[in-house]
N, CA and C atoms as an extended XYZ file, in Angstrom:
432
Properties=species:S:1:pos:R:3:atomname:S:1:resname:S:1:resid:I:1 pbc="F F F"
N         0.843       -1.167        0.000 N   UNK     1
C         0.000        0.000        0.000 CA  UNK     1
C         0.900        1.246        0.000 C   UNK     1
N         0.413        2.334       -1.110 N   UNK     2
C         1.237        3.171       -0.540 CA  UNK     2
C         0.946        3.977        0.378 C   UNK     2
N         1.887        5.255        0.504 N   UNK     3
C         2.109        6.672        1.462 CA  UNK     3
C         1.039        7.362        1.374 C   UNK     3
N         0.164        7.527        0.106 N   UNK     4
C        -1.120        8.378       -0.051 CA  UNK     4
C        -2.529        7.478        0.390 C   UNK     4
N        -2.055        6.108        0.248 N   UNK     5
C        -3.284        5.693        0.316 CA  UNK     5
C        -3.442        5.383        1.726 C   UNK     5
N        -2.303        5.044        2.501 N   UNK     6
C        -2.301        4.844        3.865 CA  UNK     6
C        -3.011        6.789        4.239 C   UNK     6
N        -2.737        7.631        3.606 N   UNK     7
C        -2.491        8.910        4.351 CA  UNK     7
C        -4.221        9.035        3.831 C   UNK     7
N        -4.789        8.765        3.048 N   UNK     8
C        -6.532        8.440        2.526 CA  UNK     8
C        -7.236        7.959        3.496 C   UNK     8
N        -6.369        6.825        4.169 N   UNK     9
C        -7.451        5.935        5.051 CA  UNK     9
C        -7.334        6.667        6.368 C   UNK     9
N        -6.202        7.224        6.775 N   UNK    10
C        -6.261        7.999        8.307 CA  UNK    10
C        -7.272        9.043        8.283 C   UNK    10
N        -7.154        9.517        7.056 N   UNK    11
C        -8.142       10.368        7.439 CA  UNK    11
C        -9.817       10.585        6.782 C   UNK    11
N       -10.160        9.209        6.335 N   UNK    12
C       -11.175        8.599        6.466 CA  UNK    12
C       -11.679        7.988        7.673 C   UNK    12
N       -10.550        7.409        8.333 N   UNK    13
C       -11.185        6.689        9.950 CA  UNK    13
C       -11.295        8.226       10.718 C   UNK    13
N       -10.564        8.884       10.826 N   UNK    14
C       -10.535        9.999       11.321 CA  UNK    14
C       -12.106       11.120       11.305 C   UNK    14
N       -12.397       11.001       10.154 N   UNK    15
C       -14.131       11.568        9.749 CA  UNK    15
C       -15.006       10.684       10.111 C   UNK    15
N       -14.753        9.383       10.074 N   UNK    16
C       -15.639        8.418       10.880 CA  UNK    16
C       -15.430        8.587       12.298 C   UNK    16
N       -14.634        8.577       13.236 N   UNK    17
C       -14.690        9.005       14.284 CA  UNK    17
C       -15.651       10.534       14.768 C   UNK    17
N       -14.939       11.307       13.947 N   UNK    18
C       -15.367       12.678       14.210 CA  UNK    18
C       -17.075       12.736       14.041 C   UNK    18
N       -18.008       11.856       13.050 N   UNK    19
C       -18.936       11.744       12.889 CA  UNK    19
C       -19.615       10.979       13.642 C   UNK    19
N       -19.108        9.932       14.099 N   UNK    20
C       -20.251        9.376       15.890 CA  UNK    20
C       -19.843       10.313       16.989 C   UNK    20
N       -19.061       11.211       16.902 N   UNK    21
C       -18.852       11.759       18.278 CA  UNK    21
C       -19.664       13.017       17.850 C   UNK    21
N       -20.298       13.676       17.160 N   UNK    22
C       -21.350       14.004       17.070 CA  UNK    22
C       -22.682       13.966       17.194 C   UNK    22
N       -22.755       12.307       17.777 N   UNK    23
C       -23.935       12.267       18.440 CA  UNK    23
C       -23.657       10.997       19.504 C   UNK    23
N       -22.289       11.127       20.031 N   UNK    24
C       -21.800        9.728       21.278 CA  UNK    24
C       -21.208       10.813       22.379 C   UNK    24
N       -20.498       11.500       22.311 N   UNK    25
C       -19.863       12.473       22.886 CA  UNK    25
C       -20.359       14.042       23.352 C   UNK    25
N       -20.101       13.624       24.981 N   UNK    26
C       -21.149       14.796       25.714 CA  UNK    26
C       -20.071       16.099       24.958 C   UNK    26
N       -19.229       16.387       24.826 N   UNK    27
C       -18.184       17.586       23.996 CA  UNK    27
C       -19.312       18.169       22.763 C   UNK    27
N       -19.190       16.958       22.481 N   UNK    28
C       -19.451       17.328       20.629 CA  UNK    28
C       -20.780       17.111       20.074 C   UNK    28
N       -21.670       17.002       21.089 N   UNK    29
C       -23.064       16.903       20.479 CA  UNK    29
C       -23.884       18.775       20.296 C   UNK    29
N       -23.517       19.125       19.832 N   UNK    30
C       -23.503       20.901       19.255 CA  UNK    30
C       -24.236       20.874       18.000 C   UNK    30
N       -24.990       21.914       17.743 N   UNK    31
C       -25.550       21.799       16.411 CA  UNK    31
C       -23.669       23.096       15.738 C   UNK    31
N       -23.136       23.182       16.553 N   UNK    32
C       -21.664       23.819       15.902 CA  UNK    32
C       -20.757       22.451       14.927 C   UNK    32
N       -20.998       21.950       15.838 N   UNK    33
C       -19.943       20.379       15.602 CA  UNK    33
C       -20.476       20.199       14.259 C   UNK    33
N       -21.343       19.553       14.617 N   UNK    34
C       -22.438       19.186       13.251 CA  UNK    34
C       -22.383       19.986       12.008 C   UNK    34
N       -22.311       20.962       12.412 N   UNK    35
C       -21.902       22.291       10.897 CA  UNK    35
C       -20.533       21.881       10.473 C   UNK    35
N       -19.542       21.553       11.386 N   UNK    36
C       -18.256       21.620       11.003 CA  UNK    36
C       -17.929       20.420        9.912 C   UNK    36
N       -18.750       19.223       10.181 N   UNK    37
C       -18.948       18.163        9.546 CA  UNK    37
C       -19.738       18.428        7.903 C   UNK    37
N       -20.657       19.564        7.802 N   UNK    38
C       -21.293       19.249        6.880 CA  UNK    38
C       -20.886       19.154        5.204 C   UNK    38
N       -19.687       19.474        5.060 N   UNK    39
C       -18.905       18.988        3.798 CA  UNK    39
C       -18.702       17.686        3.944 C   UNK    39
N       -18.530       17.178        4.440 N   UNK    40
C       -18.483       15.715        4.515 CA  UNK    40
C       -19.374       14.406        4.553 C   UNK    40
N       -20.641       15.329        4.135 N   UNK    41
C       -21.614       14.077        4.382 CA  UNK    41
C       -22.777       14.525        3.632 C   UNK    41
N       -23.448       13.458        3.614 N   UNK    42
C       -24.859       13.445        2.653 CA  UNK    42
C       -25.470       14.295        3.166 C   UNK    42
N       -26.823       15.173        2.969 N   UNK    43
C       -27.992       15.814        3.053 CA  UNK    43
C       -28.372       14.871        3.950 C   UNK    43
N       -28.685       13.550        3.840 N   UNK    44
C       -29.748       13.078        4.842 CA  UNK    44
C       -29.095       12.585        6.070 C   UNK    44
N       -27.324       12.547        6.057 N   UNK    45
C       -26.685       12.424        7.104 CA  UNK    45
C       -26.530       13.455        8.508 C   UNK    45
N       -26.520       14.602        7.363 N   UNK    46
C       -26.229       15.778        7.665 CA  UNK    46
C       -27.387       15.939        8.701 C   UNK    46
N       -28.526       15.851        7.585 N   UNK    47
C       -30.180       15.679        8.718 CA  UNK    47
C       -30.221       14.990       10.099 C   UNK    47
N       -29.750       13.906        9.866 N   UNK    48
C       -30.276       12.939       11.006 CA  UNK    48
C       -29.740       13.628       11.921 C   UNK    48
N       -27.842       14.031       11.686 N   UNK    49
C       -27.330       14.702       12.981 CA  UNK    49
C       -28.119       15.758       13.694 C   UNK    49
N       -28.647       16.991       13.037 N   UNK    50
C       -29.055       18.296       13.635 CA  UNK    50
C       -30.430       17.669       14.163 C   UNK    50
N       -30.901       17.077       13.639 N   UNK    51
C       -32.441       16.447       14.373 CA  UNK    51
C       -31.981       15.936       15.411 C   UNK    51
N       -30.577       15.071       15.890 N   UNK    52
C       -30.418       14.390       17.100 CA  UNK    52
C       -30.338       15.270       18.538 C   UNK    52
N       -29.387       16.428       17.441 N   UNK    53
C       -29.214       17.423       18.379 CA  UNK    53
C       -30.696       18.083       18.504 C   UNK    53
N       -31.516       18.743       17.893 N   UNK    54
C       -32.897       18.988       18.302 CA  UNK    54
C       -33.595       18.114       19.164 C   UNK    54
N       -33.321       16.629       18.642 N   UNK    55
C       -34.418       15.825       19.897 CA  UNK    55
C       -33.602       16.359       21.434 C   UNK    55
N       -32.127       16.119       21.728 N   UNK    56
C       -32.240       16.424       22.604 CA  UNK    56
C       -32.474       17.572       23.521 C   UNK    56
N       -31.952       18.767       22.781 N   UNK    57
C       -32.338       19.799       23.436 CA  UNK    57
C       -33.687       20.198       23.428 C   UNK    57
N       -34.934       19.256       22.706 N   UNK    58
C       -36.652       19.507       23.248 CA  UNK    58
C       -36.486       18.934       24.516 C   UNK    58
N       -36.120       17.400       24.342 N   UNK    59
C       -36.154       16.765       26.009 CA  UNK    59
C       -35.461       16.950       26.817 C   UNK    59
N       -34.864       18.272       26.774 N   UNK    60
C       -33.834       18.212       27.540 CA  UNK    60
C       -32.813       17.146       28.394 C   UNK    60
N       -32.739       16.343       27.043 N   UNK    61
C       -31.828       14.904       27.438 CA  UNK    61
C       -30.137       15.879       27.583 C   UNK    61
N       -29.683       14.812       28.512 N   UNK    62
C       -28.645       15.038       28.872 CA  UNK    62
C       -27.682       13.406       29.395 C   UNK    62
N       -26.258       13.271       28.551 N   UNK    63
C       -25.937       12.282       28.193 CA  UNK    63
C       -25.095       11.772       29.382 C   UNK    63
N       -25.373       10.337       29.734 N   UNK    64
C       -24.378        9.811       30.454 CA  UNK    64
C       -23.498        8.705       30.319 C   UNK    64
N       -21.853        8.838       30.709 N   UNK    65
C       -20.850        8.266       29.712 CA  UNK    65
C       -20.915        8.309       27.834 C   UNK    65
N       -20.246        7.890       27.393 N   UNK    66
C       -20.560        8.300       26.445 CA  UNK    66
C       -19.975        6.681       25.376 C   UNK    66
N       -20.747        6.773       23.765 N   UNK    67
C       -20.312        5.313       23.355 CA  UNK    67
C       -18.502        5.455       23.052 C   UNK    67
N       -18.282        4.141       23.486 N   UNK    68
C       -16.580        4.306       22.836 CA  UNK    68
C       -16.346        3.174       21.525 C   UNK    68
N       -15.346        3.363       20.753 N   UNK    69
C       -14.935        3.812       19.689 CA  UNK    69
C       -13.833        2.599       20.091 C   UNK    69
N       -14.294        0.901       19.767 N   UNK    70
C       -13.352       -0.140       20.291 CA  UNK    70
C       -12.002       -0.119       19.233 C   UNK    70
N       -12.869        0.037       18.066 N   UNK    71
C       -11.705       -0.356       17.045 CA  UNK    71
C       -12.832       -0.850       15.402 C   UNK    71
N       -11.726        0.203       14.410 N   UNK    72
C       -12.462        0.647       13.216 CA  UNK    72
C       -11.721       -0.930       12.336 C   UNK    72
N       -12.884       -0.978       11.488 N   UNK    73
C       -11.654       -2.234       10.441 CA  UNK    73
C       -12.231       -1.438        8.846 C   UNK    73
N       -10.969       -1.711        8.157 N   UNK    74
C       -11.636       -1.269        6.585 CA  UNK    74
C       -11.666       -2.625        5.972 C   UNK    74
N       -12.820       -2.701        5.542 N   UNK    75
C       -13.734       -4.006        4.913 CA  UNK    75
C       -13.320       -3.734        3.330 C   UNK    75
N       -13.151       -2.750        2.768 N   UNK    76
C       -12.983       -2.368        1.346 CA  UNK    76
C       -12.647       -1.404        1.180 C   UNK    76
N       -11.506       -0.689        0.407 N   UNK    77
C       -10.697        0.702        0.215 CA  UNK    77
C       -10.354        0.491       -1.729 C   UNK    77
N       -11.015        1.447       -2.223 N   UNK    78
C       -10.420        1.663       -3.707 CA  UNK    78
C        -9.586        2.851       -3.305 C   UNK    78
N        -8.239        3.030       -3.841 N   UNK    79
C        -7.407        4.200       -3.968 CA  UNK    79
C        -8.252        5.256       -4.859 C   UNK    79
N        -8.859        6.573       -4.241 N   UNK    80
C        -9.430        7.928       -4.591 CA  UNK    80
C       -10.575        7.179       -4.903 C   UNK    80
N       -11.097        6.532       -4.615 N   UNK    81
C       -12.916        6.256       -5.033 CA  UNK    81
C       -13.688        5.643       -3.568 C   UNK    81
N       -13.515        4.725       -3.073 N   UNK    82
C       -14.298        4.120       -2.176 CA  UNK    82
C       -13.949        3.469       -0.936 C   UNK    82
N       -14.702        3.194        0.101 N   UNK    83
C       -13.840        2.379        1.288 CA  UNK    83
C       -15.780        2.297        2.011 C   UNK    83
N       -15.610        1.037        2.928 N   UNK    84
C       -16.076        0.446        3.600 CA  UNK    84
C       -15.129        0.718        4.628 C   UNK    84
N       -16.043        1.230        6.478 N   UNK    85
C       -15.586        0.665        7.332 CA  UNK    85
C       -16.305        0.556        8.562 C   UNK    85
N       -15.832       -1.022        9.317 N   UNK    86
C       -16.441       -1.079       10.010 CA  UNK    86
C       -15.983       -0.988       11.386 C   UNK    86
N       -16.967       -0.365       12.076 N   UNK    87
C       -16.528       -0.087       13.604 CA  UNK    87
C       -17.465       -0.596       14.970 C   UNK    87
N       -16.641       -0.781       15.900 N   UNK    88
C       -17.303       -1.599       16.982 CA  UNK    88
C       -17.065       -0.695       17.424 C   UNK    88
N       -18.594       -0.704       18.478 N   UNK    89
C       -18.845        0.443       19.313 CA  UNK    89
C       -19.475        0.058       20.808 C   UNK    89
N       -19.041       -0.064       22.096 N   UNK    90
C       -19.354       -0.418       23.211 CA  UNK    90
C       -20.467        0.688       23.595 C   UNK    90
N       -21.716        0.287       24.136 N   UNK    91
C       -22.719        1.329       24.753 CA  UNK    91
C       -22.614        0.723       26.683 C   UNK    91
N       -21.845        0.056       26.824 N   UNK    92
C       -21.936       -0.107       28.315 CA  UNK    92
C       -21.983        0.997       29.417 C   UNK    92
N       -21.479        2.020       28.929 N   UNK    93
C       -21.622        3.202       29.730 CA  UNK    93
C       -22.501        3.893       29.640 C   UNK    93
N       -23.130        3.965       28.177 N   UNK    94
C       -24.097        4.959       27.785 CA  UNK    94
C       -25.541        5.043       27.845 C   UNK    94
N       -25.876        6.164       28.083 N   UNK    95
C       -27.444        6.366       28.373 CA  UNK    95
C       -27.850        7.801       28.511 C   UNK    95
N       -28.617        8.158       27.830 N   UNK    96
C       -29.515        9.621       28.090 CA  UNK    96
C       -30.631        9.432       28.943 C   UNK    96
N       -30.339       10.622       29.946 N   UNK    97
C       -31.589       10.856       30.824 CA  UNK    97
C       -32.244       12.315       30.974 C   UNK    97
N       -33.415       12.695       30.842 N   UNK    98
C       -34.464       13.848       30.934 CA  UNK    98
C       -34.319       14.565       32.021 C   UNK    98
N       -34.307       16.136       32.131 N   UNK    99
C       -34.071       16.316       33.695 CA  UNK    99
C       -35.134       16.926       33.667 C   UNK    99
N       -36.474       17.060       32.540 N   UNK   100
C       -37.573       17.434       32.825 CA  UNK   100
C       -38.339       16.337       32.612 C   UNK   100
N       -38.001       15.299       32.035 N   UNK   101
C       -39.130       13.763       31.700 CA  UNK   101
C       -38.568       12.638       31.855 C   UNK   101
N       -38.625       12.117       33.528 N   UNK   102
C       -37.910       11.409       33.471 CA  UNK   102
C       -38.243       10.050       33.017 C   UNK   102
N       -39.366        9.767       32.219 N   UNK   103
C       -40.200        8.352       31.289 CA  UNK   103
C       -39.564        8.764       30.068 C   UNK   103
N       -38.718        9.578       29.805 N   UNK   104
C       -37.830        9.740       28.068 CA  UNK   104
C       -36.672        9.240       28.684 C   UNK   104
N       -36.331        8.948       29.567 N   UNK   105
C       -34.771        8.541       29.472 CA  UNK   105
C       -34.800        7.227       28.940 C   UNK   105
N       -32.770        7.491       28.171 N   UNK   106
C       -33.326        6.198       27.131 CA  UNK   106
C       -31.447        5.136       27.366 C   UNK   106
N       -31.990        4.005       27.367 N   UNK   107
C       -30.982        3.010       27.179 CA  UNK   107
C       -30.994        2.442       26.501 C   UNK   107
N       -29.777        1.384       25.729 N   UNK   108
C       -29.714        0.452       24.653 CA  UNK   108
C       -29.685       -0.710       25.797 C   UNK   108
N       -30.166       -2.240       25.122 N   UNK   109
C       -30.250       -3.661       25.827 CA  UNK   109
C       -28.970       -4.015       24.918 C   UNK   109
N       -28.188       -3.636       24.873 N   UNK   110
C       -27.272       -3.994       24.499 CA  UNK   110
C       -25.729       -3.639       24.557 C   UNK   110
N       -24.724       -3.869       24.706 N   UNK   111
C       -23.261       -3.144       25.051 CA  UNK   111
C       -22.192       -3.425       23.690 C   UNK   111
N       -22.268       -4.079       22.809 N   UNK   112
C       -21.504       -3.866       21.711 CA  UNK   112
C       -22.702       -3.788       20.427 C   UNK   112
N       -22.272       -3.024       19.514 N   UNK   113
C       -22.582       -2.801       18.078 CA  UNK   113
C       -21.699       -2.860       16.663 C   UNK   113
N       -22.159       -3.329       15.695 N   UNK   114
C       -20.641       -3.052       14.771 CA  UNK   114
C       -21.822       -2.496       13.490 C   UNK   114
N       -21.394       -1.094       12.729 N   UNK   115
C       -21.584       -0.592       12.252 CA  UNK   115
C       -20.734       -0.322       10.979 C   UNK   115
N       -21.119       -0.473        9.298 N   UNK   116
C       -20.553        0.185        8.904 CA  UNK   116
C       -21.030        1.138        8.031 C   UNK   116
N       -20.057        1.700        7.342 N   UNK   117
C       -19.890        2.835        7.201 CA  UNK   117
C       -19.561        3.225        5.525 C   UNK   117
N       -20.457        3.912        4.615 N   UNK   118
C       -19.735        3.736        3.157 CA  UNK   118
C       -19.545        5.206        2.874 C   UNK   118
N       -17.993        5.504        1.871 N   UNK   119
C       -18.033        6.621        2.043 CA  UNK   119
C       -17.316        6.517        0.350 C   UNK   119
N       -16.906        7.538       -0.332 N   UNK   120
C       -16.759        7.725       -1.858 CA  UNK   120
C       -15.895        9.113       -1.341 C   UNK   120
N       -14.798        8.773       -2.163 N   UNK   121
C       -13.899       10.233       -2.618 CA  UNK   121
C       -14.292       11.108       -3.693 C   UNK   121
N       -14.845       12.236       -2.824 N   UNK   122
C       -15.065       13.274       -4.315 CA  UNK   122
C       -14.562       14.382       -4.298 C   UNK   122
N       -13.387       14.917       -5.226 N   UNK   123
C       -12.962       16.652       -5.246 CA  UNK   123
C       -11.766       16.713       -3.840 C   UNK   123
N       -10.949       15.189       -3.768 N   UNK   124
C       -10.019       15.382       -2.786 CA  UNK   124
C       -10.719       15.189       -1.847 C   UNK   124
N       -11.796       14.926       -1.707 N   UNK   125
C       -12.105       14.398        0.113 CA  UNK   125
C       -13.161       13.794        0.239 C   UNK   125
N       -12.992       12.818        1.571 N   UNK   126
C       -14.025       11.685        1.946 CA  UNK   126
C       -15.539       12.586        2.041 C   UNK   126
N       -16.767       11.855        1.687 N   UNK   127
C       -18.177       12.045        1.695 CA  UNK   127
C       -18.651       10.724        2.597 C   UNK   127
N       -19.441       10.907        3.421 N   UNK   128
C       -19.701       10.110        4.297 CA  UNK   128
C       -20.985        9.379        3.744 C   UNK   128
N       -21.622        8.669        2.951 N   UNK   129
C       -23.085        8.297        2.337 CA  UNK   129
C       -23.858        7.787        3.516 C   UNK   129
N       -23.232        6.588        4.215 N   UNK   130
C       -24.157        6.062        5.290 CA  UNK   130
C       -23.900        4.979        5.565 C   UNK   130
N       -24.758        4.460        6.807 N   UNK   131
C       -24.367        3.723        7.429 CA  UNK   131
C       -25.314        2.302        7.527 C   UNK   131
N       -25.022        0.908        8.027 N   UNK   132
C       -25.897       -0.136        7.971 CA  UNK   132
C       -25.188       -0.866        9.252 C   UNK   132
N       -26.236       -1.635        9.478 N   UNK   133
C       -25.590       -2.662       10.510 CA  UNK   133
C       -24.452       -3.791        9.493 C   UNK   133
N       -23.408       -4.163       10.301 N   UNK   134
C       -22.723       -4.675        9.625 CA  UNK   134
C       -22.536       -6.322        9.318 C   UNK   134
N       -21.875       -6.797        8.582 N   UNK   135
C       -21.853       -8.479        8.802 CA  UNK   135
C       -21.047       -9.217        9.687 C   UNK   135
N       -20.291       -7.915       10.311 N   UNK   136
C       -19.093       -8.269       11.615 CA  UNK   136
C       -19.729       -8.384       12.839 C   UNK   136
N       -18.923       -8.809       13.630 N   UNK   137
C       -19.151       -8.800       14.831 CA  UNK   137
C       -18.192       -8.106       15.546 C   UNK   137
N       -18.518       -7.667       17.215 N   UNK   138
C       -16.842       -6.861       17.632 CA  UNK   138
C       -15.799       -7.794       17.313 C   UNK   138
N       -16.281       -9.154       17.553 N   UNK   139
C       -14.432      -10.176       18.137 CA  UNK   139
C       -13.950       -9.981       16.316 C   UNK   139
N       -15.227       -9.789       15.386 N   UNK   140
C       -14.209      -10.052       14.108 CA  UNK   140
C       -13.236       -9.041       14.037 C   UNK   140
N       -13.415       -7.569       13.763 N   UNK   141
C       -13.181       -6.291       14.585 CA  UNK   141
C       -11.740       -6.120       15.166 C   UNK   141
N       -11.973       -6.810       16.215 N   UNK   142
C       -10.404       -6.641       17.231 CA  UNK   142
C       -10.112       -7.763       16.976 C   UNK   142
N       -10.364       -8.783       16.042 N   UNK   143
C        -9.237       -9.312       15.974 CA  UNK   143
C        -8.583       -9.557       14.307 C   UNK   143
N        -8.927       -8.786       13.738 N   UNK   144
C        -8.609       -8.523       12.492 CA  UNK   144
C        -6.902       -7.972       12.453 C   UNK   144
């Protein structure tokens, strides 16, 4: 592999990071954050984020711990066109709770997820299209 394409994928995992911590991370859940992102992602990506941030600031949800970020794998990388990746994500810590409703507070029944992620190079830089549940599991993940 080369120097550019290794230097493609850092900072593809890098926008994938930056894009769940836009709605995992008590820091970065901002409808600011979310702007900073919006070259990088679809219209309807773009959407879902600022709506997340709207749901919470109607319910005045407020986040506790936050999801972490076990370990990204790239499933598929074309040099300047395409990449798949998938990431395991622990919710064991995480949970939103209402400090005006407390029947909206919300938990997952679950503590790992693996998600991925499809994204296309256009005009020199990653576009984020979207996301699906993935065919991995975490152990495939960390131990790739």
């Amino acid at each position: 592999m080369e120097d550019s394409d290794i230097a493609e994928i850092e900072e593809l995992l890098l926008l994938i990071d930056s894009y769940d911590q836009a709605t995992t991370s008590k820091d970065h859940v901002t409808a600011e954050y979310v702007d900073s992102l919006k070259p990088h992602l679809t219209d309807l990506l773009y959407k879902s984020r600022t709506e997340g941030v709207k749901h919470r600031e109607k319910y005045n949800l407020t986040q506790e711990g936050e999801v972490k970020v076990q370990r990204m794998l790239v499933t598929y990388y074309e040099a300047d066109s395409e990449a798949y990746v998938s990431t395991c994500r622990d919710f064991s810590e995480y949970g939103l709770t209402s400090t005006t409703s407390p029947d909206k507070n919300i938990t997952v029944d679950f503590t790992e997820d693996v998600r991925q992620m499809r994204a296309i190079r256009s005009e020199g830089r990653w576009i984020l299209l979207g996301e699906q549940q993935s065919d991995y599991v975490c152990d495939d993940v960390r131990n790739a």
